[in-house]
C-alpha positions as CSV (number, residue, x, y, z in Angstrom):
1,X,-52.9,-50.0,45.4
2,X,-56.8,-49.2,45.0
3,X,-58.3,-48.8,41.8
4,X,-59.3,-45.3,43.8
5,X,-56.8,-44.0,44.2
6,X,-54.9,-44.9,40.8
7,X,-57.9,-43.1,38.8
8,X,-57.5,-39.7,40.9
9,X,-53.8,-39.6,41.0
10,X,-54.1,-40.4,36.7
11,X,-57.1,-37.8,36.3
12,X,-54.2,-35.1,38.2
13,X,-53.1,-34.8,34.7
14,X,-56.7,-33.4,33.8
15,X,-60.1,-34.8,32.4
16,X,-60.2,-38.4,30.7
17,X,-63.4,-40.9,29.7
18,X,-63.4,-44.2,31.3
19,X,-61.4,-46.5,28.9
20,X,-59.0,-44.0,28.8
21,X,-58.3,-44.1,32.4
22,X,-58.5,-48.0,32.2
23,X,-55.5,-48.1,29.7
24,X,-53.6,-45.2,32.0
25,X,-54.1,-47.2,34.7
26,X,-52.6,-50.3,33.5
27,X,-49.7,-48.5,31.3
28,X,-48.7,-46.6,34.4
29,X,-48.9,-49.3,36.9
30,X,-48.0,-52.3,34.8
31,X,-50.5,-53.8,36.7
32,X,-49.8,-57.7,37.4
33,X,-53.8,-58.2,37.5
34,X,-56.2,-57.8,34.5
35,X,-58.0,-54.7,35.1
36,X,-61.7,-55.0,34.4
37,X,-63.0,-51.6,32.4
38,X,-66.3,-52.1,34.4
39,X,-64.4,-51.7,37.5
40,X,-63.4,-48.7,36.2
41,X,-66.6,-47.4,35.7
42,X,-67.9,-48.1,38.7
43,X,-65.7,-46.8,41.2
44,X,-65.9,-43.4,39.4
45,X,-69.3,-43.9,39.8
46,X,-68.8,-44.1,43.5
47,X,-66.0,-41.2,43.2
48,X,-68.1,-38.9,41.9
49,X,-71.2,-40.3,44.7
50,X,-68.5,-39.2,47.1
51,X,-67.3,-36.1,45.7
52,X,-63.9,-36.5,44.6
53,X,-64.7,-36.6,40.7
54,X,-67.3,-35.0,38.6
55,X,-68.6,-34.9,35.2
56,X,-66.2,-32.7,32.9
57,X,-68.4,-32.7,29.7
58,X,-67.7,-35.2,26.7
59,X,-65.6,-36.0,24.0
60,X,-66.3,-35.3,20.4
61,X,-67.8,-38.7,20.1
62,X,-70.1,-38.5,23.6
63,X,-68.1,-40.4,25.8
64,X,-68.5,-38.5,29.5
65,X,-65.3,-37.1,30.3
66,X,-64.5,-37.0,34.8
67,X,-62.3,-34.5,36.3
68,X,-61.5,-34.1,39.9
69,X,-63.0,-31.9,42.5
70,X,-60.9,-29.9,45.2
71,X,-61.2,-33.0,47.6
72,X,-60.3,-35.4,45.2
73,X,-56.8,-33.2,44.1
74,X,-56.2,-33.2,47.8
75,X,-56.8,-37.2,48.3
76,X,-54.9,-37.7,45.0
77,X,-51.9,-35.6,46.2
78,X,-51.6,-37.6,49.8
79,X,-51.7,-40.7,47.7
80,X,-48.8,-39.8,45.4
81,X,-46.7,-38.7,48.9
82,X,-47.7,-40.3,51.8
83,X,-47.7,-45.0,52.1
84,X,-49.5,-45.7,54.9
85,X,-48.5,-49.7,54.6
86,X,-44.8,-51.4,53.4
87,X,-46.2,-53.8,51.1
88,X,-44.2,-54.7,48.1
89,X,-47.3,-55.0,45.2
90,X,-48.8,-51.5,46.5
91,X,-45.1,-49.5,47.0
92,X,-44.4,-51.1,43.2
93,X,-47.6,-49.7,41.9
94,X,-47.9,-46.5,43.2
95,X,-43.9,-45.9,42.4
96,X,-44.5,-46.9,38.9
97,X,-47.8,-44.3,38.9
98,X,-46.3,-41.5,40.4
99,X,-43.2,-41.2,38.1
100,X,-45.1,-41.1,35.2
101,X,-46.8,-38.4,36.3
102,X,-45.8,-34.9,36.7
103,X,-44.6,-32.9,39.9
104,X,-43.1,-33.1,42.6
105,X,-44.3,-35.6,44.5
106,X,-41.8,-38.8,43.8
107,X,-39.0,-37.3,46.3
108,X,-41.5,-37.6,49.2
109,X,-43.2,-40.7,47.7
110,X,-40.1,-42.5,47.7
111,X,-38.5,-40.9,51.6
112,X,-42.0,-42.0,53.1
113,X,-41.4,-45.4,51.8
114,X,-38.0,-46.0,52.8
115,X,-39.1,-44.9,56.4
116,X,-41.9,-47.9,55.9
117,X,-39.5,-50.4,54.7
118,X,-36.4,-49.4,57.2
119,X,-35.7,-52.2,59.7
120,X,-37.0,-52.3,63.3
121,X,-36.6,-54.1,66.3
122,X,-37.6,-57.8,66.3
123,X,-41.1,-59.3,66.1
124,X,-43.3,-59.5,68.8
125,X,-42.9,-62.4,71.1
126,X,-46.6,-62.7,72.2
127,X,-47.4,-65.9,70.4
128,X,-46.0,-69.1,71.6
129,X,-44.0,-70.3,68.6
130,X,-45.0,-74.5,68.6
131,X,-41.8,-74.9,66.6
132,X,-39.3,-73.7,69.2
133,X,-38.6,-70.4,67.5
134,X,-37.9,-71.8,64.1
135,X,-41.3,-70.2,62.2
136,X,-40.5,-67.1,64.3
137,X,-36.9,-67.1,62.9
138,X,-37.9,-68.2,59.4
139,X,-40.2,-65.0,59.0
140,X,-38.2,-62.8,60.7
141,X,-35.3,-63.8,58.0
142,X,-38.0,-63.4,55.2
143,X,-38.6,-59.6,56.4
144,X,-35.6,-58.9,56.6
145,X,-34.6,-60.3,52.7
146,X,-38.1,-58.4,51.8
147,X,-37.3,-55.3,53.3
148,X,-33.3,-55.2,52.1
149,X,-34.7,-56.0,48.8
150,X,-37.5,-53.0,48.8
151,X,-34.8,-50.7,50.2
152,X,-32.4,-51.9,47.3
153,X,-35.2,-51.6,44.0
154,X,-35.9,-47.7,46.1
155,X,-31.8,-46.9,45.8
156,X,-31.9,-48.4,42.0
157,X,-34.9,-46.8,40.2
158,X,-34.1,-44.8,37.1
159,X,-35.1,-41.4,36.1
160,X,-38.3,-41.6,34.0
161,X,-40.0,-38.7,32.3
162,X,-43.4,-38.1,33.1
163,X,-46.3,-37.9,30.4
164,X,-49.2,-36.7,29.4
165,X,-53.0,-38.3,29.3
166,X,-53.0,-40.3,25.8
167,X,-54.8,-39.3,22.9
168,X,-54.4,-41.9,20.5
169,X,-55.6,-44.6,21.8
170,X,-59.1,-46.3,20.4
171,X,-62.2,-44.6,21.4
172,X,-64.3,-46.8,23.5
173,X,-66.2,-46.5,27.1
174,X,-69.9,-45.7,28.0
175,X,-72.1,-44.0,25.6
176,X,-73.9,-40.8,26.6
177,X,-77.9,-41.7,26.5
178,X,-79.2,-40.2,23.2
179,X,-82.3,-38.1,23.8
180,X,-85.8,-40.1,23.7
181,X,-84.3,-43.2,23.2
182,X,-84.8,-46.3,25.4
183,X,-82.9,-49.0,26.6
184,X,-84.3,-51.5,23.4
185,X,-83.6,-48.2,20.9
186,X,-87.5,-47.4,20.3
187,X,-88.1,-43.5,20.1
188,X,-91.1,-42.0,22.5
C-alpha cells in the first residue's frame, strides 16, 4: 500500500501534523517496513502540490497541521473500498487501515478483495515452460495455496473497533519558520 494513500485514508479522521500521521500510519498498518518520518513529510508535500491535502493551521506548539481537500476525501474513500491488485502485503495493510477507521467502508473493502483473490482459470500457456510443465505447475500450486490462504485470513478477521486520531503521543515534526529568522538563527 502507498504511503499516499495510507496518509489520506488516516487524515479521513480529520487534521493531524506530520509525526502524528507517521505513528498512525504505522499503528494502523503494523507496517513490516520502518517508516521513515521524512517520507512522510514529503509525500504530503507532494499531496498538497497535487491538491488532495492542504494546510489546516497548527497546533498549540506550531507544528503545521494537513487536512484533506474534496479530491483527496474522494481518493481516500476509493482507497478504503476499491483493490485494484490481489497482493498479499498491500490487501494486509490496507485491511488493517481501514478497520481502524470509521465508516462504512470495510464491507466493500473486504467483497472487492475476495473478488481479487477468487480462483480463475489456469495460467496462460504462452511461455514455453523449459522444464516440461513442472515451474508452470509449481506456481500454479503456489497461487492456488496463496489465494486459499488470502480467502481464509478474509473469512477469519475479527471485529475491531475503530479509533480516533491520537492525542497523546510526543510532540514532534517540522517547525513552523519563526518570523525574521534564518536558517543559522540570526535575526534581520
Amino acid at each position: 500500500m502507498t504511503l499516499r494513500h495510507s496518509l489520506l485514508s488516516v487524515l479521513t479522521l480529520g487534521p493531524a501534523y506530520g509525526y502524528q500521521l507517521h505513528a498512525e500510519v504505522v499503528e494502523r498498518t503494523r507496517r513490516d517496513a520502518p517508516l521513515n518520518v521524512g517520507q512522510v513529510y514529503s509525500t504530503l508535500d507532494r499531496l498538497r502540490r497535487d491538491g488532495l491535502v492542504e494546510h489546516a493551521g497548527s497546533t498549540p506548539d506550531n507544528l503545521p497541521l494537513y487536512q484533506l481537500t474534496d479530491a483527496g476525501t474522494i481518493e481516500a474513500r476509493m482507497h478504503l473500498t476499491e483493490p485494484d491488485l490481489a497482493d498479499w502485503h498491500e490487501m494486509v495493510e490496507r485491511v488493517l487501515l481501514a478497520m481502524s477507521l470509521p465508516g462504512n467502508h470495510v464491507e466493500a473493502l473486504l467483497a472487492n478483495y475476495r473478488m481479487l483473490w477468487a480462483p480463475r482459470d489456469g495460467a496462460s500457456a504462452e511461455i514455453a515452460d523449459p522444464s516440461g510443465g513442472a515451474a508452470q505447475a509449481s506456481a500454479s500450486h503456489a497461487q492456488r495455496l496463496l489465494r486459499s490462504a488470502a480467502l481464509a485470513w478474509l473469512d477469519s478477521l475479527p471485529t475491531i473497533d475503530p479509533w480516533p486520531l491520537r492525542t497523546d503521543r510526543r510532540r514532534r515534526g517540522r517547525r513552523a519558520a519563526e518570523a525574521g529568522v534564518t536558517q543559522q538563527g540570526s535575526a534581520h
